[in-house]
N, C-alpha and C positions, 0 to 999 in steps of 0.2 A: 320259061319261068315268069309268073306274073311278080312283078317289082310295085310294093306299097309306097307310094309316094305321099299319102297324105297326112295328115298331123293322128298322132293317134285320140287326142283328146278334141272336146267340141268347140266350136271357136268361141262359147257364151265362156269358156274355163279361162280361155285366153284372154278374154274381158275382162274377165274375172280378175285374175293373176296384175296385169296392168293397173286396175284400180286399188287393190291392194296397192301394192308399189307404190303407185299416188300418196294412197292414206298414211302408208309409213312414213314419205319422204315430209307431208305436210308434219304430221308428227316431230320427227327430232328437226324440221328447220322452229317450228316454232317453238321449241324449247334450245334450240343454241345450241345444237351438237352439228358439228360440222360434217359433211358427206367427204369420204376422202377414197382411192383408190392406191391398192397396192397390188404389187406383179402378182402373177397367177405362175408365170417360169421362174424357179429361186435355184440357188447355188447351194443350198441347203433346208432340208425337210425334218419334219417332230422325229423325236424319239419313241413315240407312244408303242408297245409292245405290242397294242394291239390294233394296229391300222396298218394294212398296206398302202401302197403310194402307187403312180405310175413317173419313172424314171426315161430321161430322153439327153441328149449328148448336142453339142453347138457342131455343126457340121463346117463351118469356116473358123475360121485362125486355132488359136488353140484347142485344144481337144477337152470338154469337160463335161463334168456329169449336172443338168438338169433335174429339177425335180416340178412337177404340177402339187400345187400346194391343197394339203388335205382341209385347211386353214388360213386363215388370214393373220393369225395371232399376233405371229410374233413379226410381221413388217408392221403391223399397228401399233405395237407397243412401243416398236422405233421410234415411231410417228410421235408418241405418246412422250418418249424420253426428251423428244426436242419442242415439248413444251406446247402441242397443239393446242393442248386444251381437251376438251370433251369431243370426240370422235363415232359416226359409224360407217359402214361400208355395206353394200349389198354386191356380191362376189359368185362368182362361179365357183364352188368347189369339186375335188376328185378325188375320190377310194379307192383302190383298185381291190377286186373279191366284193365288192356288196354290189348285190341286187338280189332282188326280192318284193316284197309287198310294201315295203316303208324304206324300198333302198336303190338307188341308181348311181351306176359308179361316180357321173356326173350330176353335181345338184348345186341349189339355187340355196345361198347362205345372207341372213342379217348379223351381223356381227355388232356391238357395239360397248363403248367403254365411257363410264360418266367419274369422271376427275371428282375425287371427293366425297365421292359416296360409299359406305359399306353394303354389305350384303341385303340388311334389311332395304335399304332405301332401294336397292339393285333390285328387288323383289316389287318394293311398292312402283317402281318405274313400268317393269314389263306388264303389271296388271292394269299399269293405265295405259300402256301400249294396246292390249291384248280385246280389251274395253272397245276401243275403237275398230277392231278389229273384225271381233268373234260378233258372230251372231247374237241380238239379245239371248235369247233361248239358252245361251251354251256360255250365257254370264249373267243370268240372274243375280246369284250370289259373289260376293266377291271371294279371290279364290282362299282353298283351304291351305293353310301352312303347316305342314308336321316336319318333325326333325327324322332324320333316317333311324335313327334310336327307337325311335317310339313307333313309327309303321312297321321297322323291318321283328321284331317284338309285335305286334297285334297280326301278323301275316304266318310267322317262322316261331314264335315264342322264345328267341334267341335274339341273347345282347347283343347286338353288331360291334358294339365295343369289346370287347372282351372274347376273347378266342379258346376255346378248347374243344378237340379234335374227336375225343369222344362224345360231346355232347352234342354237336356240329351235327357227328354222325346217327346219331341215335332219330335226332330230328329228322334229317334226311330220307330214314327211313319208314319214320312214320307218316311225312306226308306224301311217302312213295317215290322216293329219286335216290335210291340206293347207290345209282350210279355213280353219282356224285360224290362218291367215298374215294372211289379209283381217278376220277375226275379231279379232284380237289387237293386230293392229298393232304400237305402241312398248310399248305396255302392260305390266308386268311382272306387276301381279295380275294381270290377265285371262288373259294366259298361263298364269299357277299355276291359276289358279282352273279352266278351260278341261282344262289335260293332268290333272290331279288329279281331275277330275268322269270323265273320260272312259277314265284311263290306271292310276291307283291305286285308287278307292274302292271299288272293285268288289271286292277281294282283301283287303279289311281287314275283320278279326275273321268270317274264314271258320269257324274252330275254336272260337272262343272271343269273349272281350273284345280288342278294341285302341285302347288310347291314342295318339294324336299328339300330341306336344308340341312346344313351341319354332317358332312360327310365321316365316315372314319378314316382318321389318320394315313389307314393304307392305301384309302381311296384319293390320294387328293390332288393329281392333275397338276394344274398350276394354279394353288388354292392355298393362301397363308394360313398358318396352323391359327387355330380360335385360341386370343387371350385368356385365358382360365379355365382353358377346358382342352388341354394338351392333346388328347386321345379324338379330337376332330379338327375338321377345316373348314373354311368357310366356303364353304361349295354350294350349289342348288342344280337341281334339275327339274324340268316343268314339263307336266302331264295331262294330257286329255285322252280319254278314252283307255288308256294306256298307252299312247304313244306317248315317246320323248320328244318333245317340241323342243327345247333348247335346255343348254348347260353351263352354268358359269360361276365364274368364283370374285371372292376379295381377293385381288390381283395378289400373288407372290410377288415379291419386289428385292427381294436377300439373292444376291448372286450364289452367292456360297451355297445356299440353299437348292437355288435351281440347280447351279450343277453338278450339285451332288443328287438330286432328282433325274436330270439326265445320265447321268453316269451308274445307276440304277439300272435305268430304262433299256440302256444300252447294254448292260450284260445279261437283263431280262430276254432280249432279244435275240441272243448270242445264245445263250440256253434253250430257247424255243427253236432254235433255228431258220429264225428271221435274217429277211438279207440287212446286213449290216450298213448302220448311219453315222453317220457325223453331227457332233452337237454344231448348234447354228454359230458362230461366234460370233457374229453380227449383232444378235439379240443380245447373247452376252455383253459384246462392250456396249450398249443400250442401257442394262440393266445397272452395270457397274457403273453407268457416268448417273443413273438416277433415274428413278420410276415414278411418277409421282403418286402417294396415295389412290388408287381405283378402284372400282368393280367393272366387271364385263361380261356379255351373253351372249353365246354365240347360238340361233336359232332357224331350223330349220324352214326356210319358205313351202319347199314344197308340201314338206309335212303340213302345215300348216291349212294351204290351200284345200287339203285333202279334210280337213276337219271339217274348214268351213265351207266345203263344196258337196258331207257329204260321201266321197269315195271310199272306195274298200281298198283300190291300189294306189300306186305314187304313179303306175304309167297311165293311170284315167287322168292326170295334170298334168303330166309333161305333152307337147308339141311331138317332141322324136324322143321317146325313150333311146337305151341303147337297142334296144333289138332293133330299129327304124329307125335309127344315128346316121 
């Protein structure tokens, strides 16, 4: 058996990749956001219902369960609680079940959190990130901003706010995904999550950059519900091509709140028949000594590389995909 030893992408991508990194790091040093580093092995992993993890055990003194973090989140938030200030990290993250064209179980993450800023400002931050970034070509314009409201209605012809099952379904079948009656059931994310994978994403930042903001209420992560506008959160996710380049919100900062968000998540879990987790407590008592006011966005490097390089896969950027790990 011949044994492939060499990087599966070209070493120009690898140059590539390392200048990036550069531009980022010149980036937040000269705006004052501090580079910081948290474990990649944690004592506790997200609740998200829909992410696996990959799980591992301390093989001296006591016996415990490990987790390789999907995220850097919530040790940053730590970070955050005791007063850093403005924070990012560039991280190894791990999935376990994704891979594919835009997905390796192992990937290359920019995280970052600006003390004091809302959403909007979170938004005009990453387009001056992204400026530095992207290609001129692929940022002529600066990018488009629509609220999920208003695209997932020009794509579906259906309020994302507002749920009913027959009209859901009628849609569903006229733009030909029937299936998604038996798929979706009562479900309101699944349905959003479902017509927006299948109906919208594909049409966002065809030209350019595009923002989504203003998520629905069922969608919202760790996303503080929007002042005056109950039935959303302050969420965003950013588009090129139709890919999701990154996703972030005005921090949740209400314990009561989160853990009644985890405690959701976690009997979501339990009904799907996911292996069962434990909320982080660590975060929690973080949360309850104080959060201070934030936004934050956690962003895809490799996707990213792949824009600006170019590719149709995420293994023409990576070194050693997993098949070559």
């Amino acid at each position: 058996m011949t044994i492939s030893w060499q990087p599966a992408c070209s070493i120009e991508i690898i140059q590539l990749r390392a200048k990036l990194l550069h531009v980022i790091r010149q980036y937040f040093y000269a705006e004052n956001v501090l580079e910081v580093e948290t474990p990649i092995l944690c004592h506790a992993i997200g609740t998200d219902p829909h992410l696996d993890f990959f799980a591992t055990s301390q093989l001296s003194g006591k016996q415990q369960a490990l987790y390789l973090q999907t995220s850097p989140e919530f040790a940053m938030k730590r970070l955050l609680a005791a007063q850093t200030g403005s924070i990012y990290q560039i991280i190894r993250a791990f999935r376990n079940g994704e891979s594919g064209r835009l997905h390796n179980p192992e990937f290359s993450m920019l995280e970052w959190y600006r003390v004091g800023y809302d959403l909007a400002q979170l938004m005009d931050d990453v387009e001056l990130l992204l400026d530095r970034l992207l290609p001129a070509d692929r940022f002529a314009e600066p990018a488009e901003r629509i609220s999920y409201q208003q695209v997932f209605q020009q794509y579906t012809g259906l309020d994302a706010l507002q749920f009913d099952r027959g009209i859901y379904s009628h849609s569903a079948k006229r733009l030909g995904f029937s299936e998604a009656i038996n798929i979706c059931t009562d479900d309101h994310a699944t349905w959003l999550d479902f017509l927006f994978s299948h109906c919208v994403q594909q049409h966002l930042g065809e030209t350019g950059v595009c923002m989504v903001y203003d998520y629905p209420a069922c969608l919202p992560s760790l996303a503080r519900l929007n002042t005056g506008k109950p039935l959303t959160v302050a969420r965003v996710e950013v588009f090129i091509d139709g890919i999701e380049l990154a996703n972030g919100y005005h921090e949740l900062a209400d314990v009561k709140q989160q853990e009644s968000r985890f405690d959701q998540e976690i009997a979501l879990r339990e009904k799907n028949g996911a292996i069962a987790v434990s909320k982080d407590l660590h975060f929690l008592a973080a949360l309850q000594s104080g959060l201070p006011d934030c936004s934050g966005i956690a962003m895809g490097i490799d996707r990213l590389l792949m824009v600006i390089s170019q590719k149709n896969h995420i293994d023409e950027v990576l070194a050693f995909p997993i098949e070559n790990a």
